[in-house]
C-alpha positions as CSV (number, residue, x, y, z in Angstrom):
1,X,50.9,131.6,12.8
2,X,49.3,132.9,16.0
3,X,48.5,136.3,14.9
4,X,47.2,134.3,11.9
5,X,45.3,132.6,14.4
6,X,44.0,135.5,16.3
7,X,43.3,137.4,13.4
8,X,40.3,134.3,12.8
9,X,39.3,134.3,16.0
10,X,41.0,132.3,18.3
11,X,41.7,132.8,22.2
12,X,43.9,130.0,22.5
13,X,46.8,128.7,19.9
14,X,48.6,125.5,20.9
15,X,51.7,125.2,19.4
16,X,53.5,121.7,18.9
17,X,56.9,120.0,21.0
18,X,59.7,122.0,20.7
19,X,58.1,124.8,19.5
20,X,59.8,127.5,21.0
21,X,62.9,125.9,21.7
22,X,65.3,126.7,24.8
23,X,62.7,129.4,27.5
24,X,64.8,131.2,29.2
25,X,63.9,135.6,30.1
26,X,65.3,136.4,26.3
27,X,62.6,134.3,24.2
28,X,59.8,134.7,27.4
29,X,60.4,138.7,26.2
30,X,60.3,138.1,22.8
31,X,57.2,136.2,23.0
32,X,55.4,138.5,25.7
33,X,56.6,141.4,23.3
34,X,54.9,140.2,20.4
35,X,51.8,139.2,21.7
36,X,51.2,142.8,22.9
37,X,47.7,143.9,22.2
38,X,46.2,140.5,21.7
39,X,43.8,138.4,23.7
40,X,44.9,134.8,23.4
41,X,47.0,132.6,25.4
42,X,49.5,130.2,23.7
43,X,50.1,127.1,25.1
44,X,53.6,125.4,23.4
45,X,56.4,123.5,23.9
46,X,60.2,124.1,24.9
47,X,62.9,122.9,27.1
48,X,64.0,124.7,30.4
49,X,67.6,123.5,31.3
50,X,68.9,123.9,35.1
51,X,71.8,122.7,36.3
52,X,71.5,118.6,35.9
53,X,69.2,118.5,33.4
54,X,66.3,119.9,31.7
55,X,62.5,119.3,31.8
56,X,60.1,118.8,28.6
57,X,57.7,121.4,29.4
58,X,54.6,123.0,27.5
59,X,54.5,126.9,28.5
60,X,51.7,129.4,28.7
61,X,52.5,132.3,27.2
62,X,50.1,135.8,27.1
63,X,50.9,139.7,26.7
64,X,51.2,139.7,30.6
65,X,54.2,136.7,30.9
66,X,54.5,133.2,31.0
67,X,54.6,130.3,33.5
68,X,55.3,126.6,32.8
69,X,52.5,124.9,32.7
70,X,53.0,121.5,32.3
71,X,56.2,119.8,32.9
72,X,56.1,116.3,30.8
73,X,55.9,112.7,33.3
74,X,57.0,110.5,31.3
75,X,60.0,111.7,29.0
76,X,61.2,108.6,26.5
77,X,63.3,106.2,28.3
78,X,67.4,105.9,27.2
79,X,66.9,109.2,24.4
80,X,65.9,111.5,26.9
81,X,65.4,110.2,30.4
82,X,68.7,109.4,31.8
83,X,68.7,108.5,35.3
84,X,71.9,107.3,35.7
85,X,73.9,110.7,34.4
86,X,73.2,113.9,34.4
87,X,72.2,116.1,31.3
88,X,69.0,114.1,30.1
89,X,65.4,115.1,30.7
90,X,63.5,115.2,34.2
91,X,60.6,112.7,34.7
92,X,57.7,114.1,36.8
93,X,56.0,111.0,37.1
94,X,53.2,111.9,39.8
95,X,53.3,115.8,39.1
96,X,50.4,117.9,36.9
97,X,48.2,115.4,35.3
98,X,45.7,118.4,34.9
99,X,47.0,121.9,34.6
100,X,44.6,124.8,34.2
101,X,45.0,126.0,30.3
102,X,42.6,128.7,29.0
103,X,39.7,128.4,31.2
104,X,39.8,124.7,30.7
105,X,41.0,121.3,32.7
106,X,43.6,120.3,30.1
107,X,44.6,116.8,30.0
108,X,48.5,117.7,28.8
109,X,49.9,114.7,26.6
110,X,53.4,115.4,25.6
111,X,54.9,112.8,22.3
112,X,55.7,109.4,23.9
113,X,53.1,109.7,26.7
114,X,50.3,109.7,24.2
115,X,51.2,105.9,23.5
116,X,51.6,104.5,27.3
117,X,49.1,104.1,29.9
118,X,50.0,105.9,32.2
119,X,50.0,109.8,32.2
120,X,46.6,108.9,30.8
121,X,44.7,107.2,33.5
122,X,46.4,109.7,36.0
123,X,45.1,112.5,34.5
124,X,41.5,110.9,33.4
125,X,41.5,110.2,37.5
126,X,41.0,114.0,37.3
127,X,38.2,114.6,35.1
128,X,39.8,116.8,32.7
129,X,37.9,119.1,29.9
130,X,40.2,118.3,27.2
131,X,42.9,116.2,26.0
132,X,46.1,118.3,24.5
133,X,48.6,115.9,22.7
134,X,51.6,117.9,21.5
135,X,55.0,116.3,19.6
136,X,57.9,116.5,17.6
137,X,58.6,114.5,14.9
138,X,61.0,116.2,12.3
139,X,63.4,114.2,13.6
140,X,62.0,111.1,13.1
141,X,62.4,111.0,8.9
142,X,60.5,108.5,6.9
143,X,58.3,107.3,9.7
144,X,55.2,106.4,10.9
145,X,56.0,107.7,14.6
146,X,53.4,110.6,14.5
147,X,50.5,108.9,12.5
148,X,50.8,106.2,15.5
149,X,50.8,109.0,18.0
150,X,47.8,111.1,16.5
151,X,45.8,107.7,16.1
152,X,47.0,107.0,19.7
153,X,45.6,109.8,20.9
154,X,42.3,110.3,18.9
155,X,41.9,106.7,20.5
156,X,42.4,108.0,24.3
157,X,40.2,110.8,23.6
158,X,37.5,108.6,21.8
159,X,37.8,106.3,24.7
160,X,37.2,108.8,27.4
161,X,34.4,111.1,25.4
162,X,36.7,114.0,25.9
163,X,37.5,116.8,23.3
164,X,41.5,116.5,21.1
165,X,43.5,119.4,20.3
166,X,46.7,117.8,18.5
167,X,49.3,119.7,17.9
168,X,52.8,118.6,15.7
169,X,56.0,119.4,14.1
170,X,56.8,117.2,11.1
């Protein structure tokens, strides 16, 4: 889908939660390997697991390498955020509410921080370009989970005058 993607013109791809599953240096080299030759940066979502946990992250990937780029604030309470054992998801609460994405000041939304107030307000406090919204919700079945987060999101954005790039697994 990204060399799809490049092939109609696009410099950036934005890929939804989840997307490229556990980073670690195997899929960072598969990913660096196949971009090879191609000017775009892709912007998508995995899971970097240390020693006590893991962090939600969306990852910038080019030809060159990769670097995190956004490490998600708010992860879902009980399901993934697990303070009180070890093995859930890191919150960032104060960290990266802008992160440089493509030669723009992203606004990084990651599933259940589309829908609360606020990773929003802390990153509008920072005058971003654009709002990126990613999630996953295969998981989620027979729902209405993803409609609610899109029209959360369109709603922020419309609210704020800023640009939406939405991006979701269903």
């Amino acid at each position: 889908m990204v060399k799809e993607a490049v092939e109609q013109g696009a410099k950036a791809v934005v890929l939804p939660e989840s997307a490229l599953g556990l980073w670690g240096r195997t899929t960072e080299r598969l990913w660096s390997r196949e971009l090879v030759g191609l000017d775009v940066k892709v912007n998508g979502g995995a899971a970097v697991v240390d020693p006590v946990g893991y962090d939600n992250v969306m990852m910038e990937i080019a030809p060159e390498g990769s670097r995190i780029l956004y490490k998600e604030r708010m992860p879902v309470p009980a399901s993934m955020w697990q303070p009180w054992t070890t093995g859930g998801a890191h919150a960032h609460f104060f960290a990266n509410p802008v992160v440089e994405f493509a030669g723009f000041r992203v606004a990084p939304l990651i599933c259940y921080e589309q829908l609360i107030i606020w990773p929003v307000l802390q990153s509008m406090l920072h005058d971003p370009d654009v709002i990126v919204a990613t999630g996953n919700g295969w998981w989620i079945g027979n729902t209405n989970i993803v409609a609610i987060q899109k029209a959360s999101a369109e709603a922020w954005a419309s609210l704020f005058g800023l640009p939406l790039v939405m991006a979701f697994n269903t």
